[in-house]
ROTORTOR-785654 format. One record per atom (N, C-alpha, C): residue in three letters; chain; atom name; x, y, z. Coordinates in steps of 0.05 Angstrom, whole numbers, plus 5000, padded with zeros to 4 digits. Each point is the difference from the previous one (the first is absolute). Layout:
BEGIN
resn  chain  name  c1  c2  c3
ALA  A  CA  X  Y  Z $
...
This chain:
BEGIN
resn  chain  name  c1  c2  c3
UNK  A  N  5280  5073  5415 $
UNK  A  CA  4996  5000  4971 $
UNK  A  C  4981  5023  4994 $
UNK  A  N  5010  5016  4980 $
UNK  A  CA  4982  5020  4991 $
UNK  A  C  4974  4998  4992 $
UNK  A  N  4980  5026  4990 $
UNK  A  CA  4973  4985  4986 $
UNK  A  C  5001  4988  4978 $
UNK  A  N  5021  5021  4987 $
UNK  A  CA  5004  4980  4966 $
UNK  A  C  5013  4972  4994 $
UNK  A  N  5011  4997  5026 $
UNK  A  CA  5013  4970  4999 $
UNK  A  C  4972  4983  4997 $
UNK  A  N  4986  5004  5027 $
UNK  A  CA  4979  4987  5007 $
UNK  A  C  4976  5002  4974 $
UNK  A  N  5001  5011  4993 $
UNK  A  CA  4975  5012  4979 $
UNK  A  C  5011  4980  4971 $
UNK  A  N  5024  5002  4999 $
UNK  A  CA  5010  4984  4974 $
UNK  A  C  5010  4972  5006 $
UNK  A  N  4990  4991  5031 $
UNK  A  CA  5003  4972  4994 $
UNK  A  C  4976  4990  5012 $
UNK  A  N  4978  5013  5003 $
UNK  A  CA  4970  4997  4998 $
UNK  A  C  4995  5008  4981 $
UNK  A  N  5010  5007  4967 $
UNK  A  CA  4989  4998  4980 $
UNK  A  C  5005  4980  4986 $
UNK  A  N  5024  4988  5020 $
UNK  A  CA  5014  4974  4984 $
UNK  A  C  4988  4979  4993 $
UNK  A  N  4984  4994  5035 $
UNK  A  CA  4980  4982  5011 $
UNK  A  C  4974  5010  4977 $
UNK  A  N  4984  5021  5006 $
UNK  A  CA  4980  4999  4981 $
UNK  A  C  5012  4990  4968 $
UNK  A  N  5017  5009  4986 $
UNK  A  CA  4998  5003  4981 $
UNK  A  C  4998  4965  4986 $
UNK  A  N  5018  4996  5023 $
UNK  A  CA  5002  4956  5002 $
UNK  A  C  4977  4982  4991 $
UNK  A  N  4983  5011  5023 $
UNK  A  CA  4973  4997  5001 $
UNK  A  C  4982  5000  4974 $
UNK  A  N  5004  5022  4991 $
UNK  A  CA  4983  5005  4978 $
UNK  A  C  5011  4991  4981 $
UNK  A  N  5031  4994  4998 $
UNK  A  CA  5010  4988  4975 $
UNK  A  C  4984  4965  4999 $
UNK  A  N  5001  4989  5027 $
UNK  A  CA  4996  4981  5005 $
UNK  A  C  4967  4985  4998 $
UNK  A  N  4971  5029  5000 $
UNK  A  CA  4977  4988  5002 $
UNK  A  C  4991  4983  4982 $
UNK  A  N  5001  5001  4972 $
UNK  A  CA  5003  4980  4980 $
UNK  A  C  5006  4975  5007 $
UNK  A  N  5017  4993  5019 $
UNK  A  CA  5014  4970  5006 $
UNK  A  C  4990  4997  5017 $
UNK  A  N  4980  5008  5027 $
UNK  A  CA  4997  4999  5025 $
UNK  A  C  4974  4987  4997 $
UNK  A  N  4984  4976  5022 $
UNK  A  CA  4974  4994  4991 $
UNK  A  C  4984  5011  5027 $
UNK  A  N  4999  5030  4989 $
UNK  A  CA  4984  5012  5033 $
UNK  A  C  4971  5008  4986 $
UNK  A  N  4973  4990  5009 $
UNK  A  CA  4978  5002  4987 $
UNK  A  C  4997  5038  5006 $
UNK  A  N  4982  5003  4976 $
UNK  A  CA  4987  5030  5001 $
UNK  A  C  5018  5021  4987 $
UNK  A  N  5038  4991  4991 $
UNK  A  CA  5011  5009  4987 $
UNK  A  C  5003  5008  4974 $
UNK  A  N  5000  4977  4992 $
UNK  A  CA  5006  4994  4966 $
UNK  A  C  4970  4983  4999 $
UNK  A  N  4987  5025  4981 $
UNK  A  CA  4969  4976  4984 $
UNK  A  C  5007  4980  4982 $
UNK  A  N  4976  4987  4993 $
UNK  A  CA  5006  4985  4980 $
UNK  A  C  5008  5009  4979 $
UNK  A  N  5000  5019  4993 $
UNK  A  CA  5001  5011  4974 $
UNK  A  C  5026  5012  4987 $
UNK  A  N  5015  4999  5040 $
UNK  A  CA  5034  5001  5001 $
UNK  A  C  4999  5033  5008 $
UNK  A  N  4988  5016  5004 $
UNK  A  CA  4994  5027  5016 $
UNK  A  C  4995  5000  5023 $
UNK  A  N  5025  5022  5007 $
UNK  A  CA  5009  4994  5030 $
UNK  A  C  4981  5026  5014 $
UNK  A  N  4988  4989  5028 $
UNK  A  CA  4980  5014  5001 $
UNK  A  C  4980  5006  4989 $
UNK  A  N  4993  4982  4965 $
UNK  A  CA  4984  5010  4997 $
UNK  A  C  4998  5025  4976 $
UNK  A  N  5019  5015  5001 $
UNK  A  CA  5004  5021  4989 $
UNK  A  C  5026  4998  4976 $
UNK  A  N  5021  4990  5000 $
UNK  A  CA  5019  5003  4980 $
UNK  A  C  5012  4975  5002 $
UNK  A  N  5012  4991  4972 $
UNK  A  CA  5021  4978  4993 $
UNK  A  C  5031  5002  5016 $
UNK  A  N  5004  4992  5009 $
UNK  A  CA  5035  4998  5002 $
UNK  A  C  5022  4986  4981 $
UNK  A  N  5007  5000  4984 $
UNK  A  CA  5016  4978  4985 $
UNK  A  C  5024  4998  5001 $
UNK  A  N  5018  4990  4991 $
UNK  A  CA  5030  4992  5008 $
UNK  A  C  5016  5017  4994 $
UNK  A  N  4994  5017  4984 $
UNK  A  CA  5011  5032  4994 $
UNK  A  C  4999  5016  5030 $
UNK  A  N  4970  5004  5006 $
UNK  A  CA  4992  5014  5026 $
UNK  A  C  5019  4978  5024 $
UNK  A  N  5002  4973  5005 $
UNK  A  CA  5012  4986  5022 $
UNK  A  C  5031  5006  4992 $
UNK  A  N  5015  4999  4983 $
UNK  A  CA  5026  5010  5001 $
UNK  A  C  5005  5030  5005 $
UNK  A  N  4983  5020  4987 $
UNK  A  CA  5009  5032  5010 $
UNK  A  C  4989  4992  5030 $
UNK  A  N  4976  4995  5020 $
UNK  A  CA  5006  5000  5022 $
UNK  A  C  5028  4978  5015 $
UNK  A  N  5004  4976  4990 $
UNK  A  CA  5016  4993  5007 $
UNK  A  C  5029  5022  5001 $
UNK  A  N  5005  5006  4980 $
UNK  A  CA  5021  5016  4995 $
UNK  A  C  5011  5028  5022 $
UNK  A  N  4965  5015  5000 $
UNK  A  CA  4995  5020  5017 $
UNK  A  C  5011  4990  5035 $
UNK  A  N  4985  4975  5001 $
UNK  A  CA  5012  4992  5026 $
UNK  A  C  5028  4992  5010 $
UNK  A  N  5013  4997  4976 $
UNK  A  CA  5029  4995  5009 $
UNK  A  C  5010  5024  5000 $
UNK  A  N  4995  5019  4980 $
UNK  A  CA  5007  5019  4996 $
UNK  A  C  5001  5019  5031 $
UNK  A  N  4979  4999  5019 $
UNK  A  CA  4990  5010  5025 $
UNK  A  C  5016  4980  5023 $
UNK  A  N  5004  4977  4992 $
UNK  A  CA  5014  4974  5026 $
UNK  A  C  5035  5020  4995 $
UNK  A  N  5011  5008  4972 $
UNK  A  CA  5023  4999  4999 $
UNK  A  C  4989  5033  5017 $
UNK  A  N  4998  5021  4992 $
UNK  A  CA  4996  5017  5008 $
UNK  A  C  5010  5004  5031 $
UNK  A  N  4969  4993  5018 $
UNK  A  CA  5011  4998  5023 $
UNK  A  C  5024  4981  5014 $
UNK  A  N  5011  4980  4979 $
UNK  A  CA  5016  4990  5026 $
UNK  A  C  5020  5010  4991 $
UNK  A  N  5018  5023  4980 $
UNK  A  CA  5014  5014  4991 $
UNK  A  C  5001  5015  5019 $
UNK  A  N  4981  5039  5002 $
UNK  A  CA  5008  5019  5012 $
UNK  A  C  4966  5016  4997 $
UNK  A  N  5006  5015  5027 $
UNK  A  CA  4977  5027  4994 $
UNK  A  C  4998  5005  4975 $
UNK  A  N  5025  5006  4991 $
UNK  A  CA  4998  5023  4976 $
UNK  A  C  4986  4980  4976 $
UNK  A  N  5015  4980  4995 $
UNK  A  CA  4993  4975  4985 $
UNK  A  C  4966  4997  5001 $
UNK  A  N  4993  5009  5028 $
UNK  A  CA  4968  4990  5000 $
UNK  A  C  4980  5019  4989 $
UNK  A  N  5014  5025  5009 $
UNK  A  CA  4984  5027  4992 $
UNK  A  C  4997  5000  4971 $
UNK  A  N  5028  5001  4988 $
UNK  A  CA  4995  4994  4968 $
UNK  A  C  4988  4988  4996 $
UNK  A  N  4996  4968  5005 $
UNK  A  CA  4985  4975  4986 $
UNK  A  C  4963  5014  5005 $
UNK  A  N  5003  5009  5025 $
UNK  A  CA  4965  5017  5002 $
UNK  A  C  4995  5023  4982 $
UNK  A  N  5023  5011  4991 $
UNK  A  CA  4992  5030  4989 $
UNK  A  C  4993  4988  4965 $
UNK  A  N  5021  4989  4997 $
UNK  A  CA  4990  4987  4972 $
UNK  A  C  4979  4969  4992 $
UNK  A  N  5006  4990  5027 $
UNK  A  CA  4965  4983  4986 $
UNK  A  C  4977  5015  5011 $
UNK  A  N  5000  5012  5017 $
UNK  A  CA  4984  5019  5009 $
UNK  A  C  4985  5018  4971 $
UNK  A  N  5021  5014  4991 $
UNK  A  CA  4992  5015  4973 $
UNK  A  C  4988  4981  4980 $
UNK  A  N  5021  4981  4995 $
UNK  A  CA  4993  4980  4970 $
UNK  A  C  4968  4986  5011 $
UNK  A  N  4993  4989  5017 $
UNK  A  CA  4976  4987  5002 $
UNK  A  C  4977  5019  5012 $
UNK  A  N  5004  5017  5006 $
UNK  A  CA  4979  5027  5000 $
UNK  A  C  4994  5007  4969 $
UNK  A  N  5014  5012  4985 $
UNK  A  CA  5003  5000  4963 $
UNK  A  C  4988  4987  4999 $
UNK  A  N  5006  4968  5003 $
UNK  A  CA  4990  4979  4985 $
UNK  A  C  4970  5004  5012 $
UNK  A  N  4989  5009  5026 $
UNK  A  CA  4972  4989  5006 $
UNK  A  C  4983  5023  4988 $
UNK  A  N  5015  5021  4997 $
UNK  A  CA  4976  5024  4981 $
UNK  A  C  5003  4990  4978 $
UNK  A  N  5025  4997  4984 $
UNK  A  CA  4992  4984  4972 $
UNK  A  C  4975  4982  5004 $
UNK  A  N  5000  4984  5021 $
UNK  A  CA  4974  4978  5001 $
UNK  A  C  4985  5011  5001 $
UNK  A  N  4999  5015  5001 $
UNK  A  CA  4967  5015  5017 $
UNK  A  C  4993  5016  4969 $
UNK  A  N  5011  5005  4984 $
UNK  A  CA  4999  5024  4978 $
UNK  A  C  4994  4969  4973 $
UNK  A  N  5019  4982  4997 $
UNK  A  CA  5004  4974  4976 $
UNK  A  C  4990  4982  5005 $
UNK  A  N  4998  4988  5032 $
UNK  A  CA  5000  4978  5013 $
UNK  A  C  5017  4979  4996 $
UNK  A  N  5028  5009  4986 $
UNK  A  CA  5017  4990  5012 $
UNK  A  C  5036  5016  5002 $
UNK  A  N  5010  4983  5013 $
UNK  A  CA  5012  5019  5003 $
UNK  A  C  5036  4991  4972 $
UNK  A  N  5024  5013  5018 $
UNK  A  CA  5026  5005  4986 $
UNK  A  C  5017  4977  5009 $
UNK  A  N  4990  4995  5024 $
UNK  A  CA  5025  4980  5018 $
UNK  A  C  4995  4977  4986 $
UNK  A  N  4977  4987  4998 $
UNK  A  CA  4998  4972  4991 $
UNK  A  C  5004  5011  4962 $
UNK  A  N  5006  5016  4996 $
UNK  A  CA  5004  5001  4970 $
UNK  A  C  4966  4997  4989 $
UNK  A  N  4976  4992  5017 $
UNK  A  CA  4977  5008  4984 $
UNK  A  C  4992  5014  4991 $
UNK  A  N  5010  5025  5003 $
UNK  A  CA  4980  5025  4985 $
UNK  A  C  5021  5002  4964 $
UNK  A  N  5017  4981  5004 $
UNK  A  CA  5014  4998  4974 $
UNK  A  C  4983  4964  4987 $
UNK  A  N  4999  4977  5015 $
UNK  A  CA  4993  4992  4991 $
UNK  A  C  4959  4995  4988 $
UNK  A  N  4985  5011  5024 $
UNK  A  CA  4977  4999  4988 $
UNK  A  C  4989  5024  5000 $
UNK  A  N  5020  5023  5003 $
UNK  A  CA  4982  5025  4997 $
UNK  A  C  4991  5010  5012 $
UNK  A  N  4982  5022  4994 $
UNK  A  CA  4970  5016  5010 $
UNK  A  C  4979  4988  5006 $
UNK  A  N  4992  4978  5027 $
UNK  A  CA  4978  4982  4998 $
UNK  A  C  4974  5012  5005 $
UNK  A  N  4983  4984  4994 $
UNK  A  CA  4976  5018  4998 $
UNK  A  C  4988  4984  5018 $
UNK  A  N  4999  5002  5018 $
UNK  A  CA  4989  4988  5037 $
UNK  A  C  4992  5028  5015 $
UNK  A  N  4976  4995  5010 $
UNK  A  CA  4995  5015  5017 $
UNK  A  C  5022  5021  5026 $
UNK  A  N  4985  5022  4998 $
UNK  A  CA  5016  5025  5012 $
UNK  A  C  5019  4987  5034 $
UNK  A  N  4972  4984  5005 $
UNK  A  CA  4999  4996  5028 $
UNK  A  C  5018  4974  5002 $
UNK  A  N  4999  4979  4984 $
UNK  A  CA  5019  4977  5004 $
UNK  A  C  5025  5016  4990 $
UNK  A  N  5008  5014  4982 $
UNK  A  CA  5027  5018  4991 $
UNK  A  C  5007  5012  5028 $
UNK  A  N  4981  5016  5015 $
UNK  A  CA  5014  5004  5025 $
UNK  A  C  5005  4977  5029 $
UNK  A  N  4984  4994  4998 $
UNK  A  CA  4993  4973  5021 $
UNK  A  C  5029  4981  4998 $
UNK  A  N  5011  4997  4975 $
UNK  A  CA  5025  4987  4989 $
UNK  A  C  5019  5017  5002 $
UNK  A  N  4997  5024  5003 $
UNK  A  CA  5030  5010  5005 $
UNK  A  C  5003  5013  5017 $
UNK  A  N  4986  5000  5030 $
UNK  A  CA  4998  5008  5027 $
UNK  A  C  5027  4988  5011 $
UNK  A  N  5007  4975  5000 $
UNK  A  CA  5017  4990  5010 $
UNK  A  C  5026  5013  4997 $
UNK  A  N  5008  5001  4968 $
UNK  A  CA  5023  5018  5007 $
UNK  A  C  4994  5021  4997 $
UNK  A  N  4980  5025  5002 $
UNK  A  CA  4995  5026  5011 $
UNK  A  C  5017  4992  5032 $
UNK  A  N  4985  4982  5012 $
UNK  A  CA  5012  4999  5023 $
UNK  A  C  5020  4995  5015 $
UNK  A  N  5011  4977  4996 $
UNK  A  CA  5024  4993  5001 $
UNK  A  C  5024  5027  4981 $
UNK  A  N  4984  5005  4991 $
UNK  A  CA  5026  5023  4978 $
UNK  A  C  4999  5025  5013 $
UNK  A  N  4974  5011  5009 $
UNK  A  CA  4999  5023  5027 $
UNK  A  C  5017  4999  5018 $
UNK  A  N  4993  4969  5017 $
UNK  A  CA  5011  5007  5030 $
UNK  A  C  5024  4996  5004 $
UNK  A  N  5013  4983  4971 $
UNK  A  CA  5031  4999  4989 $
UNK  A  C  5016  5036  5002 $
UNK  A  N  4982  5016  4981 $
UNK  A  CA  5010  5013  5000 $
UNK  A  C  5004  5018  5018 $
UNK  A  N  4977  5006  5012 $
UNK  A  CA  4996  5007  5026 $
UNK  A  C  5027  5002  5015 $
UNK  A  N  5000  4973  5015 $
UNK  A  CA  5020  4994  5021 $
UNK  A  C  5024  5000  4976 $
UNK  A  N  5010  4988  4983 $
UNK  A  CA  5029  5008  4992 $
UNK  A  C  5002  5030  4997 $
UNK  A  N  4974  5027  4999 $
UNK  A  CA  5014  5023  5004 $
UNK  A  C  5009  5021  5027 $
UNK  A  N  4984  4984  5017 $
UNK  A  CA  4996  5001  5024 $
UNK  A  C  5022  5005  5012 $
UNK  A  N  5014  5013  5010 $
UNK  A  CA  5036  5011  5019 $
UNK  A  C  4998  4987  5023 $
């Protein structure tokens, strides 16, 4: 199996995961306050685009290389976008927030601290889907 196979059905698994922390009762995750880690909301908007993302990555790899590379090159791009949008609005395009609440006025550091995740995941997406 190639890297992009492997890479897009280990994003499948993460992406599961994270669709899933909301429902999971693992202490130190989700505060009381419903902030995961601590740092940002997840809501059912955010658990369906990762749900979505993950199927989107399960169909991917068990399709084809080529199938996988695409699925990395373009969520790779879209959730990189989305995490400088976070970092610039604090929120982002995917969950449709920066349409529904705007330009939030939250600190520089939780704006970035909240959109590290897909900086990252959207990097090493892109990364490896450009990767030959």
């Amino acid at each position: 199996m190639v890297l992009q196979r492997k890479v897009a059905f280990a994003y499948a698994v993460i992406l599961a995961l994270v669709a899933s922390l909301n429902y999971l009762p693992i202490p130190g995750i989700v505060d009381a306050e419903g902030r995961t880690f601590g740092i940002f909301a997840l809501d059912i908007f955010d658990d369906a685009l990762h749900l979505a993302s993950a199927l989107w990555a399960l169909a991917a790899a068990v399709i084809s290389a080529r199938a996988s590379r695409m699925f990395l090159i373009l969520f790779g791009t879209l959730y990189f976008l989305d995490g400088i949008l976070g970092c610039f609005a604090g929120s982002g395009f995917l969950d449709l927030g920066i349409f529904t609440w705007g330009w939030l006025d939250i600190p520089v550091t939780l704006k970035i601290l909240s959109s590290v995740p897909h900086l990252v995941l959207g990097g090493i997406a892109l990364a490896v889907g450009l990767r030959r």
